[in-house]
C-alpha positions as CSV (number, residue, x, y, z in Angstrom):
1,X,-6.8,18.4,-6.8
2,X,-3.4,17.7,-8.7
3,X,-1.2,18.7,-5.4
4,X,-3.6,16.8,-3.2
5,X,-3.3,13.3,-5.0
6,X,0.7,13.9,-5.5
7,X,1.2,14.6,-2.0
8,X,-1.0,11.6,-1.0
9,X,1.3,9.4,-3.0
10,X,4.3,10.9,-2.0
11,X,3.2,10.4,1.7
12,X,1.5,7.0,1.5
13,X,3.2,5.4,-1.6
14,X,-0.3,5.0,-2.7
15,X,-2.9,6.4,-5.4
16,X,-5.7,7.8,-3.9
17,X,-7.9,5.2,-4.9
18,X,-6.0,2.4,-2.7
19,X,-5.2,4.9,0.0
20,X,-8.7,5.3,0.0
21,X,-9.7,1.7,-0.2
22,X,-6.8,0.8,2.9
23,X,-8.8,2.9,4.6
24,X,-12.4,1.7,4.2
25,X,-10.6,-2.2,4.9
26,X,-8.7,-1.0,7.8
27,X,-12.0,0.1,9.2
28,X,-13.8,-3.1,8.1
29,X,-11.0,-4.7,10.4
30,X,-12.4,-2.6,13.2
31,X,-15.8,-3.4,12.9
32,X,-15.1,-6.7,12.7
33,X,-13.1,-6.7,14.9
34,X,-15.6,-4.8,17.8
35,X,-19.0,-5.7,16.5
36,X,-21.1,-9.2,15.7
37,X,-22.0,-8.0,12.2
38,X,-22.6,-9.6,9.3
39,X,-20.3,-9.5,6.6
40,X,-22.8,-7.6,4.1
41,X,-23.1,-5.0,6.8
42,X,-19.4,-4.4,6.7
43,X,-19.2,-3.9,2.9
44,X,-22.0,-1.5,3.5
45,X,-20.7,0.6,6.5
46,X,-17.2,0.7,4.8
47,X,-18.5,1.8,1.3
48,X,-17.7,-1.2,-1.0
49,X,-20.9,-2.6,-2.7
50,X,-19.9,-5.7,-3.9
51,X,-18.9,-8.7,-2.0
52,X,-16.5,-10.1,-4.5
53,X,-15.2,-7.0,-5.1
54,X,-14.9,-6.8,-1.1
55,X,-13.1,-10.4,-0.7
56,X,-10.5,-9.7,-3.7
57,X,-9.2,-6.5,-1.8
58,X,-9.7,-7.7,1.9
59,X,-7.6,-10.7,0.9
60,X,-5.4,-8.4,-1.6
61,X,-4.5,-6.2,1.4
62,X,-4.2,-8.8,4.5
63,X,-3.6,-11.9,2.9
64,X,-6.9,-13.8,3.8
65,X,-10.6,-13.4,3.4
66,X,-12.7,-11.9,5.3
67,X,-14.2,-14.9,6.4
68,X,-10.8,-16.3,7.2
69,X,-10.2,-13.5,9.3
70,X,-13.6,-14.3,11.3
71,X,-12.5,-17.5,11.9
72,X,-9.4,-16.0,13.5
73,X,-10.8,-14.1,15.5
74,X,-13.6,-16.6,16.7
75,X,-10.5,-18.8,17.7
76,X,-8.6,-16.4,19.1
77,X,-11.6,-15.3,21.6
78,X,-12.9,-19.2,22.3
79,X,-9.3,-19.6,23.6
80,X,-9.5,-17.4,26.3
């Protein structure tokens, strides 16, 4: 387990506890990105069961909410 976690860090710069969160958000930004979905059923495909807990690390790791990022993407497919 010791050699795992060290040579996750080494590789990713990360703990495995945000490698493994980047993950699970990376893959929200999929699904969002893909699927109509609500929000809730992001959190809950993607492992996180708290909202606020989902929003303070969505916006830790892309800079905006993830009902910023919606919006986004609403805009981004209304203009074409």
């Amino acid at each position: 387990r010791t050699k795992l976690y060290q040579k996750i860090k080494t590789i990713s710069g990360q703990s495995i506890g945000e490698f493994i969160r980047t993950i699970r958000l990376r893959k929200a930004i999929e699904i969002m990105s893909h699927e109509d979905v609500l929000l809730t059923e992001v959190m809950y495909r993607v492992g996180i069961q708290t909202q606020s807990y989902f929003t303070k690390a969505f916006k830790k790791e892309f800079g905006k909410t993830p009902s910023q990022f919606l919006q986004d993407i609403n805009k981004r497919k209304s203009n074409t």
